[in-house]
N, C-alpha and C positions, 0 to 999 in steps of 0.2 A: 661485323659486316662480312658477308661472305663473297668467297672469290668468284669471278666471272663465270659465268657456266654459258654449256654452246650444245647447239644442237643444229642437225640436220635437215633439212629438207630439199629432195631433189639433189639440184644443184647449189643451192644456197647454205650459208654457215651463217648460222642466226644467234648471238650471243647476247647475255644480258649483264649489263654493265650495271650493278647498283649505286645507286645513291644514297638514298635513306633506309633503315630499318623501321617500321614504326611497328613497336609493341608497347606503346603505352597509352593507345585509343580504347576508351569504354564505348564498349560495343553497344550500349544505348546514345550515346551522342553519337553514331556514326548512321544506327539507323533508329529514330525515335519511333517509330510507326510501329515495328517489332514487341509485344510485349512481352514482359519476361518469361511467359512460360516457354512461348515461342524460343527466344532467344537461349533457352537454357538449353531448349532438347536440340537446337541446331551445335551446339556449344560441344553438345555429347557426343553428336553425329560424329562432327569434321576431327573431332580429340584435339591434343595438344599443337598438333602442328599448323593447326590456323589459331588457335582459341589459346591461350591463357585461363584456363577457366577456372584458376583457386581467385582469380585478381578481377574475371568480369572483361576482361580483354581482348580485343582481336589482334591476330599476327598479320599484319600487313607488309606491304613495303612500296616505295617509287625507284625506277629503275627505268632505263633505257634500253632498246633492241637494237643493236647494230646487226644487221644483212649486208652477206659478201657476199656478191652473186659472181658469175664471172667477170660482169660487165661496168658492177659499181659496187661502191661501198656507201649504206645505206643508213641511214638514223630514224627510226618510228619513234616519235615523240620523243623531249629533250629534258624531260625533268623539270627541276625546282631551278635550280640557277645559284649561284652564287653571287650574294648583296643585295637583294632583289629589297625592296622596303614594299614589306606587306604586315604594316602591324595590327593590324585587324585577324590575318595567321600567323599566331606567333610560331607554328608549324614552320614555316613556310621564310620569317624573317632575319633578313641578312645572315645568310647559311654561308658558313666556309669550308664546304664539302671537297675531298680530293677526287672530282668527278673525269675532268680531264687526265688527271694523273691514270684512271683505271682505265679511260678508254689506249691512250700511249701503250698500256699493258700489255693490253691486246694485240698490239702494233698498229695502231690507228690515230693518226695527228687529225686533230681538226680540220689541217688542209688535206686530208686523205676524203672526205667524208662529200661527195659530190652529190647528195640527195637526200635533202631531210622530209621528212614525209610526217604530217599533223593530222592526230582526228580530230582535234579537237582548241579553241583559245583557253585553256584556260591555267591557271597559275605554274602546275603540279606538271604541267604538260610540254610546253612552251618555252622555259626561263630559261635552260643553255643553249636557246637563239641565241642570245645576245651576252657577252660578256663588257665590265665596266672596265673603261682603258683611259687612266686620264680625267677623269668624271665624262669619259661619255660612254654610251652603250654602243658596241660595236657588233658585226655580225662573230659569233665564236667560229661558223667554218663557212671561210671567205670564199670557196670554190666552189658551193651547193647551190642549187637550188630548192628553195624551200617552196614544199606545195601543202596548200591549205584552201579551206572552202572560202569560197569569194563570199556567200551566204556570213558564215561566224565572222571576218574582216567587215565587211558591215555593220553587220550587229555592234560591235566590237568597237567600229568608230565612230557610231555612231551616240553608245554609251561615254566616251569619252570627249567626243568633240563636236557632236550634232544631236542632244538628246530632243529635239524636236521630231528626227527622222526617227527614232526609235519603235515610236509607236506603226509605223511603215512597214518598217522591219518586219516587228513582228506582225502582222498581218498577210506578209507576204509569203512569212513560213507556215505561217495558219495552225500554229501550236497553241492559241489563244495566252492570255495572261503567264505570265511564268510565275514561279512561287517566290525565286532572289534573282538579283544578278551576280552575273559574274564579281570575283576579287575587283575592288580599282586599281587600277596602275600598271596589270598585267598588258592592255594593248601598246602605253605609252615607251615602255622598255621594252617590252619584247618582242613586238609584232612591227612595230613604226621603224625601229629603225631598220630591219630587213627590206620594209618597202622602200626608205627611204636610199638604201644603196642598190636598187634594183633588184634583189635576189629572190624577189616571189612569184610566185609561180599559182596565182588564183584560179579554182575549178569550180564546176559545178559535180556536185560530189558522188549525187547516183548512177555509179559501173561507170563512172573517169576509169581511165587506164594511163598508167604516169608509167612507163619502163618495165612493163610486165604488172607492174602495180595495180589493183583494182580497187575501188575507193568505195563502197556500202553505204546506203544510208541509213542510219541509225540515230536518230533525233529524240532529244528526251532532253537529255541526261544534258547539253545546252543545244543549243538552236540548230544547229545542222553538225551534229555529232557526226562522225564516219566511223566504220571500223575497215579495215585494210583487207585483202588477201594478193598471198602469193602462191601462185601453181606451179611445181619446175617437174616435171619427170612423175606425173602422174601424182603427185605428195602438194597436198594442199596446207598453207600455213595460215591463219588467221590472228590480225591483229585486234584486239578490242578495242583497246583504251579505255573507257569507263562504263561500259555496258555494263560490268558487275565490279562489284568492289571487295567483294568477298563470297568464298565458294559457297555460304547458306543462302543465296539468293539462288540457286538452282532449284531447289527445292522452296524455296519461296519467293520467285521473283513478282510479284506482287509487292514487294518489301526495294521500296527504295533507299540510296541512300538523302544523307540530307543536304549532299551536295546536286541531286540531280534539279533540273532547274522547270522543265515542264514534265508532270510527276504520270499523266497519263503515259503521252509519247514514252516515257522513257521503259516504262513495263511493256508496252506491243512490243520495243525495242529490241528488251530484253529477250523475250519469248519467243521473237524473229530469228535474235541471233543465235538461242541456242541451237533451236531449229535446224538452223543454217550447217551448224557446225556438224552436228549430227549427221546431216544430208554427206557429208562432202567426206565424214570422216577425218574433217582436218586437225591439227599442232592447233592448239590454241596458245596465243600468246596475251598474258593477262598482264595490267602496268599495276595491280595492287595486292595481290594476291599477295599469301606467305612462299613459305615454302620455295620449289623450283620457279615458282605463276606460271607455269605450263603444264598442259594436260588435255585429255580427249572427253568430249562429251558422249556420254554412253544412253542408251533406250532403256529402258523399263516398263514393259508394258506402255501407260499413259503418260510415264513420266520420266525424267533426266537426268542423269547423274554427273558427278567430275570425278576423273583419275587423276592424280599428277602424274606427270612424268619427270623424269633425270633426267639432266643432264652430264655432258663430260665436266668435269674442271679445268679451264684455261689453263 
């Protein structure tokens, strides 16, 4: 597991706490639609530092973005969680990760952490909302407010507690049929009990502005996906969250993974966001990438490239 690394923007110190390594995903169960010749020449592209390529592997990882601005101390998505029962992911279940321990590291207590900011409900994203205390799920940082789309909190309880309304739901985001839903049990633990001690902060997600914070919509990938940005001193920083899952989707985002949930949306998404990035010149900050998961989207003629960038070491 490697140590925290930080980087700059503006005025902000944007550091990534990890969680998990994952290098032991075959890169056809991650994206089946990819055939292998495809998948081979993207393998060459990106080399060892995404790919495993004697094993057929991609280099992944989940990880958290803590943002100091001057004004707050910030959390972009919360990871996996610890205990969570998800055994349909065995990825995913009852993990005893030292995730708190690495944010402390930082110098950052839970109760430091006044703003958690969600693109997205879903398991990988969500799970250190809430920690178990006691056998109950508590909020992990009792001082924040947590903002997340009013749209995915629907969706979300309504999968879990009103699957009558479901079909509503989805009508009303106009994404048509989805391909799966979400993990179960992610709203029950992770998202209920923040509502249930007040601590959410529900939006509607296109160009929200939460503390300088601006909220994208990027729908695909589940029902009202966001990606984030921050602008501080002219340096533009871009959150994702699951617009790409791995850097060969630049070069073929047409190529979903098989976790996105409505499969058209989630390629305009995709194509939007590099787009986006492109435009603005911004940091992009990626929740699955290897490597640093940060780096600049560059032009090519017709087409898109990724650099990574370094960061410092905590």
């Amino acid at each position: 597991m490697t140590s925290p690394t930080t980087f700059r923007v503006g005025d902000a110190l944007i550091t990534k706490v990890p969680e998990l390594a994952l290098d032991t995903v075959d890169i056809a169960q991650i994206f089946p639609q990819g055939s292998p010749l495809v998948l081979a020449s993207e393998a060459s592209h990106w080399g060892e530092r995404s790919f495993d390529s004697a094993h057929g592997l991609l280099r992944q990882s989940i990880h958290a973005w803590v943002v100091q601005t001057p004004t707050h101390t910030v959390l972009v998505d919360t990871g996996t969680g610890n205990d969570k029962q998800r055994p349909t992911a065995p990825l995913f279940h009852q993990l005893d990760e030292p995730f708190l321990e690495r944010l402390e590291a930082i110098g950052v207590s839970p109760e430091a952490v006044d703003l958690v900011l969600l693109t997205h409900i879903h398991a990988d994203h969500v799970g250190w909302n809430t920690r178990l205390r006691d056998g109950i799920w508590v909020p992990t940082f009792p001082n924040a407010r947590y903002v997340f789309s009013e749209r995915e909190y629907a969706y979300n309880r309504a999968l879990s507690q009103d699957r009558e309304s479901v079909a509503s739901v989805q009508r009303q985001a106009g994404l048509g049929e989805p391909g799966h839903e979400p993990l179960p049990g992610v709203f029950e633990d992770s998202i209920q009990p923040i509502v249930t001690a007040g601590l959410d902060q529900r939006i509607e997600i296109d160009e929200s502005d939460v503390e300088g914070f601006r909220f994208h919509s990027t729908p695909g990938h589940s029902i009202d996906h966001a990606s984030i940005s921050l602008t501080s001193r002219g340096e533009t920083a871009l959150f994702w969250g699951d617009i790409m899952h791995h850097p060969l989707q630049f070069r073929r985002p047409e190529i979903n993974s098989v976790y996105c949930e409505f499969a058209d949306e989630a390629r305009q998404s995709r194509r939007k966001a590099i787009r986006q990035a492109a435009e603005l010149d911004a940091l992009v900050f990626t929740t699955h990438f290897g490597d640093s998961s940060v780096g600049r989207v560059t032009r090519h003629a017709h087409d898109f490239d990724w650099q990574f960038v370094q960061g410092a070491q905590s």
